[in-house]
C-alpha positions in Angstrom: 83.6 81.2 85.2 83.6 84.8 85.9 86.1 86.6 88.2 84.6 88.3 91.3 84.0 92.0 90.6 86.5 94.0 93.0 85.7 96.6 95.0 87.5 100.4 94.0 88.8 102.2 96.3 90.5 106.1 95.4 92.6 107.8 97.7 94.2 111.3 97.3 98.3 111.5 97.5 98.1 112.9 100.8 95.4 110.3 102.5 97.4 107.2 100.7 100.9 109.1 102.4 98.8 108.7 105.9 97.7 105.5 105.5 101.9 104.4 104.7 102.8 106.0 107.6 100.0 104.8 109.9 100.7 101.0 109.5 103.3 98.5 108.0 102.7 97.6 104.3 101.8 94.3 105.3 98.7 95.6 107.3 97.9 97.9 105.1 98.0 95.4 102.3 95.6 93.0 104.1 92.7 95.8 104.4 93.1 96.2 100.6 93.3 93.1 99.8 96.8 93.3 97.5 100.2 92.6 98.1 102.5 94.9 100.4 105.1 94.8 97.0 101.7 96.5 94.9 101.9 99.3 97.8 105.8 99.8 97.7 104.9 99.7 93.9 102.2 102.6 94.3 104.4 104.9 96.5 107.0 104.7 93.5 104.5 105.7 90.9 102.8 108.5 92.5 106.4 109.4 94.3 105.3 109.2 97.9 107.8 108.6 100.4 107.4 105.4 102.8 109.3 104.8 106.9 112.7 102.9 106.5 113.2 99.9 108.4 112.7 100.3 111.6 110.8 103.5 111.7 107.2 102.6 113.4 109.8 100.6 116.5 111.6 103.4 117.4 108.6 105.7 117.2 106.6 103.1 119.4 109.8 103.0 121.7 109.6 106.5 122.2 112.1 107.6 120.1 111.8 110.8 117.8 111.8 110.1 113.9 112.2 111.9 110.9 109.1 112.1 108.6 110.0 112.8 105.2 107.0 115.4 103.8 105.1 114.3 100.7 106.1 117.4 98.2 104.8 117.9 95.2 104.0 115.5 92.4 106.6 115.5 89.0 103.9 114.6 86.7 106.4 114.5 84.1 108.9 112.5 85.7 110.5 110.1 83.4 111.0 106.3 84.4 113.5 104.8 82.2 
């Protein structure tokens, strides 16, 4: 039994920064079909900044928040 083929999807940094800061992970993780810990996972690697807690409330409420921009990319970052 073979697995189902997957379809790819690419995003740029900046369009995958939108799409975190358009929705909760959760959401965003059920139209890609993944995990919202594979998103939090994603914005590590490629060093994009996601809301804190509580972020998409108060900015629903009415309520000013601070967006945090997305900067540029240290390719040669180390992770250990």
């Amino acid at each position: 039994m073979q697995a189902p083929e997957r379809e790819t999807m690419t995003f740029t940094r900046e369009e995958f920064y939108e799409k975190v800061w358009s929705a909760p992970a959760t959401h965003i993780a059920k139209e890609l079909g993944c995990s919202d810990v594979l998103i939090g996972k994603i914005c590590k690697a490629y060093d994009i900044p996601k809301p804190i807690g509580g972020c998409r409330r108060r900015y629903e409420s009415g309520k000013s928040i601070s967006t945090w921009g997305i900067g540029a990319f240290a390719s040669s970052r180390s992770w250990w």
